[in-house]
C-alpha positions in Angstrom: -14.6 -8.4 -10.5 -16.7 -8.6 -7.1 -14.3 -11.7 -6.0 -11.0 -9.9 -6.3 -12.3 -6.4 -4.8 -14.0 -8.8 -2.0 -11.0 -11.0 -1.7 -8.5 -7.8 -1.2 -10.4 -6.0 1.1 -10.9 -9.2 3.2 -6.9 -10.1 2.6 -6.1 -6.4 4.2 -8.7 -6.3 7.3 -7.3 -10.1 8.2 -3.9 -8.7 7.3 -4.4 -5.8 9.7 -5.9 -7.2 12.2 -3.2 -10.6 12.3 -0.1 -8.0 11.9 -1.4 -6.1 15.0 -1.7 -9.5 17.2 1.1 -11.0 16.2 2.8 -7.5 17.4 1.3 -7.5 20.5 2.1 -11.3 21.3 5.6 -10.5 20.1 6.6 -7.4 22.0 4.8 -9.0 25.6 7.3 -12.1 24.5 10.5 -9.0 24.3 9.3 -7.4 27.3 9.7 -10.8 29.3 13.0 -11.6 28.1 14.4 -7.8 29.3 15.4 -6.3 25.6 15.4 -2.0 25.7 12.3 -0.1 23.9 14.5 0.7 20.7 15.4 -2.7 20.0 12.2 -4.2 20.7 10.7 -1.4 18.4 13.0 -2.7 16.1 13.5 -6.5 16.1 9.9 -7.4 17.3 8.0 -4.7 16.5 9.9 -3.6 13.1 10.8 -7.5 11.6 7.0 -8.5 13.1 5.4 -6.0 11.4 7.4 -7.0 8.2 5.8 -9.7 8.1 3.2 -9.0 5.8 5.6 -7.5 3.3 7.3 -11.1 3.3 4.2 -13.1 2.8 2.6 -11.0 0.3 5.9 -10.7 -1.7 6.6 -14.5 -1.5 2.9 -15.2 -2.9 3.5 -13.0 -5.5 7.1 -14.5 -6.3 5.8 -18.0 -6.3 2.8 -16.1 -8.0 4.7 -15.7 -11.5 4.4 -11.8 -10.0 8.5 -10.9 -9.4 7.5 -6.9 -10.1 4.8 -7.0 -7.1 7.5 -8.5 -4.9 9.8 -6.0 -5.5 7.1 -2.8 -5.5 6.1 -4.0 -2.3 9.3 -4.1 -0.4 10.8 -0.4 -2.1 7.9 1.0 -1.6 7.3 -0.1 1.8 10.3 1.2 2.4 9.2 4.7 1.2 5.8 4.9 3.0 7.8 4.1 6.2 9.7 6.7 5.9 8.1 9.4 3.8 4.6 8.5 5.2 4.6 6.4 8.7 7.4 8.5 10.2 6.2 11.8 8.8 2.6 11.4 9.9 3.9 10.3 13.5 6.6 13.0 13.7 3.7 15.5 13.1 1.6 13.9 16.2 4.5 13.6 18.3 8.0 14.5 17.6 10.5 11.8 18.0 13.7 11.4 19.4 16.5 10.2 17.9 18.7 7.6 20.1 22.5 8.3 20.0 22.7 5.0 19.6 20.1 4.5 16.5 22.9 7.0 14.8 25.9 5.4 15.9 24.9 1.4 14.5 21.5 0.8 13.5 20.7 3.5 10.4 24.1 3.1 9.2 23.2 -0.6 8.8 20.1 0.8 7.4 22.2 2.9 4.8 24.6 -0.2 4.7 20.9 -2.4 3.4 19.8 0.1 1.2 23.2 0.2 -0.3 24.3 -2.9 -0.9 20.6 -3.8 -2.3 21.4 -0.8 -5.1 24.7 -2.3 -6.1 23.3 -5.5 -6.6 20.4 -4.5 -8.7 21.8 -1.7 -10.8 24.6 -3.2 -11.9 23.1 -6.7 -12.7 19.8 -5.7 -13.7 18.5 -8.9 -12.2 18.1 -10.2 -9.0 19.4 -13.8 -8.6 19.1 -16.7 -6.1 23.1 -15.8 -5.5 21.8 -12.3 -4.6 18.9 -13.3 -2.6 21.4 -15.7 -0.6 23.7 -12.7 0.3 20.8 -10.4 1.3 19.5 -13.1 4.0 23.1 -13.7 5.1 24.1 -10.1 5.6 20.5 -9.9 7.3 21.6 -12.7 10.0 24.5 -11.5 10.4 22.6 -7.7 11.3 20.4 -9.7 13.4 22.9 -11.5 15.5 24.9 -8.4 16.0 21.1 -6.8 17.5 20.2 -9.5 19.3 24.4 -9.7 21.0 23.4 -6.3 22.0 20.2 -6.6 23.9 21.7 -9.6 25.8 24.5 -7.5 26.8 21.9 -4.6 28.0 19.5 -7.2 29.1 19.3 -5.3 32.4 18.0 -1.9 30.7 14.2 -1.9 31.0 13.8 -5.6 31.9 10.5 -6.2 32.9 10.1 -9.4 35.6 6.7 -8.9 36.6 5.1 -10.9 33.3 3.7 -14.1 35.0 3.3 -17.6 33.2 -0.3 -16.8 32.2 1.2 -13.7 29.8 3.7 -15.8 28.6 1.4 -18.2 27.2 -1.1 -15.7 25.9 1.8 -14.4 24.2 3.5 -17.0 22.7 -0.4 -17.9 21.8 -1.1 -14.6 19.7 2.8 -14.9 17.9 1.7 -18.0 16.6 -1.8 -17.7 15.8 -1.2 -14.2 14.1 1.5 -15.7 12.0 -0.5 -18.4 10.7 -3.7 -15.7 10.0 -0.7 -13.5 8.1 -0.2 -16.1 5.7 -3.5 -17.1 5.1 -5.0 -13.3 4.4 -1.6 -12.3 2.4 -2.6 -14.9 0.0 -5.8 -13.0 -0.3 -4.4 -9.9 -0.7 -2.2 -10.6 -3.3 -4.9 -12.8 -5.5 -7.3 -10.0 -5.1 -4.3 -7.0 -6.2 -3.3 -8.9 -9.6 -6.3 -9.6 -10.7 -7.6 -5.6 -9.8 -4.2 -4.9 -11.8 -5.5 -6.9 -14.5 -9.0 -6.0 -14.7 -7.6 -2.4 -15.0 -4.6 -2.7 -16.8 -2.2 -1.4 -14.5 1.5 -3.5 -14.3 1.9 -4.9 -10.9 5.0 -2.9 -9.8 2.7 0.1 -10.0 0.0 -1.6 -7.8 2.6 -3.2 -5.3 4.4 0.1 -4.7 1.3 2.2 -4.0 -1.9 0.0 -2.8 -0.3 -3.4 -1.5 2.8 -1.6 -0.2 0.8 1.4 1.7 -1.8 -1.7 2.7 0.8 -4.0 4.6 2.4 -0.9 6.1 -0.9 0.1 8.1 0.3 -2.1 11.3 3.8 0.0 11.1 1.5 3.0 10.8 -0.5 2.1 14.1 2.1 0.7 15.9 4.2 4.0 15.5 1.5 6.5 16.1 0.0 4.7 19.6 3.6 4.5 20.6 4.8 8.3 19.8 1.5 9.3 21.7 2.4 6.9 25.1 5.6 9.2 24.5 7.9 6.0 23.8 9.3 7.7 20.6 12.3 5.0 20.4 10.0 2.4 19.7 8.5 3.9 16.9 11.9 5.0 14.9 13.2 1.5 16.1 10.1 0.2 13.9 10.7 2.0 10.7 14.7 1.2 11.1 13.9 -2.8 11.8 11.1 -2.7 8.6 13.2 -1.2 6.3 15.8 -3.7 7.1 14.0 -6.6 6.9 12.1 -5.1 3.7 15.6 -4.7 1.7 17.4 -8.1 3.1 14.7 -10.5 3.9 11.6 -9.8 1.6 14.1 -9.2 -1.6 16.4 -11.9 -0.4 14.0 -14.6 0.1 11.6 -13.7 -3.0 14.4 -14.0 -5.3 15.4 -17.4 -3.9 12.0 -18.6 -4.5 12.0 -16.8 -7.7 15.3 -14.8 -9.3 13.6 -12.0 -11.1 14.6 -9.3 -13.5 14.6 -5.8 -12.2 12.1 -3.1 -14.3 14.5 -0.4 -15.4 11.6 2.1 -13.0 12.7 0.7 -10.1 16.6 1.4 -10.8 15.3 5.0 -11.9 12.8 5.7 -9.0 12.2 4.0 -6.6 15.7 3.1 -5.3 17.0 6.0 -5.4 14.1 7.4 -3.5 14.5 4.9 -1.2 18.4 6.0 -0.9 17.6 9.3 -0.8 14.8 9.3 2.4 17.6 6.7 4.1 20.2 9.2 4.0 18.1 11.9 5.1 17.2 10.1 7.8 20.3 9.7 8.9 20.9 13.3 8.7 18.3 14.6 10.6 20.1 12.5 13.5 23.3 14.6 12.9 22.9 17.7 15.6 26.0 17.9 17.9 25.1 20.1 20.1 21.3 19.0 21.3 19.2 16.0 21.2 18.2 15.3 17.5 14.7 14.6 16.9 12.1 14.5 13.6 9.9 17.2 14.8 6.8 18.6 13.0 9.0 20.5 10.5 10.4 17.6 9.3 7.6 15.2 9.5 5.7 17.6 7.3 8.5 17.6 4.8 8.4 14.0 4.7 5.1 13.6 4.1 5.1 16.2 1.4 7.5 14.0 -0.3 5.4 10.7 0.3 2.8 13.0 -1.4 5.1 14.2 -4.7 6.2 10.6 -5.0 2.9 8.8 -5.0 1.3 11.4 -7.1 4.6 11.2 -9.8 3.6 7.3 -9.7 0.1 7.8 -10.8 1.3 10.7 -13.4 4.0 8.3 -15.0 1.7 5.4 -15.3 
C-alpha cells in the first residue's frame, strides 16, 4: 500500500508543479505572439492546464480503466465550475466579457451538449464518437485562434526579447514532458488506492484525480482574479471545460471506446449541463456589466459541496 499512496502523492506534486510551468512557458509564448487576456486565459492557459486531465485520462484508457477517464473529465468539468470559479468569484468577483457570452460559452453549451447526446443515447462511447469530439474540437479551435489573429493588435505585447522566448518555449516543452511522466504516476497510484479500498474508479476519478489535476486551474484563476485580470480566469474554466468534453473524451475513446456507467448519464452529466447553463446565465444582465460576484460564487461552491458529498453518500 505504501507504493501507491507514495506513487500518487508524488504523481500530483510533479503534476502540479509541471501544469504550472508549462502555463507559464505557454502564456509568455501568447503574450509574444499579441493574443487578448480572455483568449489566452482560454486557449493557453485553459487547454494548457487541461493537460493533465488528458494524460491522466489516456493512461487510464490505455490502462483497461475507461470509467476513470470519463470521471475525470465530467468531473473536472464540475470542480471548474462549481469549485474553481466559485472559490475565485468569492476572492475577487469576475467579469463577464460580452464577448465570452456572445461565442465562447455557447460553444461551451454547444460541447457539453453534443457530448450528452452522444452518450445517452448510445450508452457507449465509440472510436466514431471520439473522432467527432476531436473534430468539432479543431474546428472550435480554429475558429479561436481566426479570432485572436484578427485582434492581434489588442494587448500585444512587443517588448518580450529572444532570451524570453527561449525560456518559454523551454518550460512548454519541458513541462509537457514532466506532465506525462507524473500522470502516469497518478493514475497507477489512484487504481490501485481504488482497489486496496474497494471503491469503482469513476468514483475516485470524479472526486480525487479530477479535484487533483484541476489544482493548476485553481491557482491559475485565483492569482489572476487577485492581479484583477478577471477575463483570464473565466477564459480558463471556458477553454478546460472545452477541452475536457472534446479532447480528453474524444481522444480516450479512440484509444479505447468505452461503455458509459448508467451514473454518469444520471449525475454527473447532467450536473455538468446544469452548472454550464447557469453559467451562461449569470452572463445574461442587459442593463450592467454581468459578473460572478460573491453571491454567486458562494452558491457555486455550495453546490460543488452537495455534489461531492451526494458522491460519497451514493457510494
Amino acid at each position: 500500500m505504501f507504493l501507491p499512496i507514495f506513487s500518487f502523492i508524488l504523481g500530483l506534486v510533479l503534476l502540479i508543479w509541471s501544469a504550472g510551468r508549462f502555463v507559464v512557458g505557454a502564456s509568455a509564448l501568447a503574450k509574444y505572439c499579441g493574443l487578448s487576456s480572455f483568449l489566452i486565459g482560454m486557449i493557453v492557459v485553459g487547454f494548457g492546464t487541461s493537460a493533465p486531465e488528458l494524460a491522466v485520462s489516456l493512461f487510464a484508457a490505455l490502462g483497461g480503466s475507461p470509467e476513470l477517464a470519463l470521471g475525470n473529465a465530467y468531473g473536472s468539468n464540475i470542480g471548474n465550475i462549481a469549485l474553481i470559479l466559485g472559490l475565485t468569484a468569492i476572492i475577487f468577483p469576475i467579469v463577464i466579457p460580452k464577448s465570452a457570452i456572445r461565442l465562447d460559452i455557447p460553444l461551451l453549451l454547444l460541447a457539453t451538449a453534443i457530448s450528452f447526446v452522444l452518450l445517452f443515447f448510445n450508452k457507449d462511447v465509440s472510436r466514431l464518437d471520439g473522432i467527432l469530439l476531436v473534430l468539432l474540437f479543431a474546428v472550435i479551435i480554429t475558429l479561436q485562434i481566426w479570432r485572436g489573429i484578427s485582434n492581434k493588435a489588442e494587448n500585444s505585447d512587443n517588448e518580450t526579447g529572444s532570451k524570453n522566448l527561449l525560456s518559454s518555449l523551454f518550460w512548454l516543452v519541458f513541462g509537457l514532458g514532466l506532465l506525462v511522466g507524473s500522470s502516469k504516476l497518478l493514475v497507477f497510484g489512484a487504481t490501485e488506492i481504488a482497489k486496496a479500498l474497494g471503491v469503482s474508479d469513476l468514483l475516485i476519478g470524479l472526486t480525487v484525480v479530477a479535484i487533483g489535476t484541476s489544482l493548476p486551474e485553481l491557482a491559475s484563476s485565483v492569482i489572476a482574479a487577485k492581479k484583477g485580470d478577471t477575463a483570464l480566469a473565466l477564459g480558463n474554466i471556458v477553454g478546460s471545460n472545452i477541452f475536457n468534453s472534446l479532447i480528453v473524451v474524444g481522444i480516450s475513446a479512440i484509444i479505447c471506446p468505452m461503455n458509459v456507467d448508467s451514473l454518469i448519464l444520471q449525475r454527473d452529466l447532467p450536473v455538468t449541463g446544469f452548472l454550464t447553463l447557469l453559467l451562461f446565465l449569470f452572463g445574461l444582465h442587459l442593463k450592467k456589466e454581468p459578473k460572478i460576484g460573491r453571491v454567486k460564487g458562494s452558491f457555486l461552491l455550495l453546490s460543488y459541496i452537495v455534489y461531492t458529498a451526494f458522491l460519497f453518500c451514493s457510494a
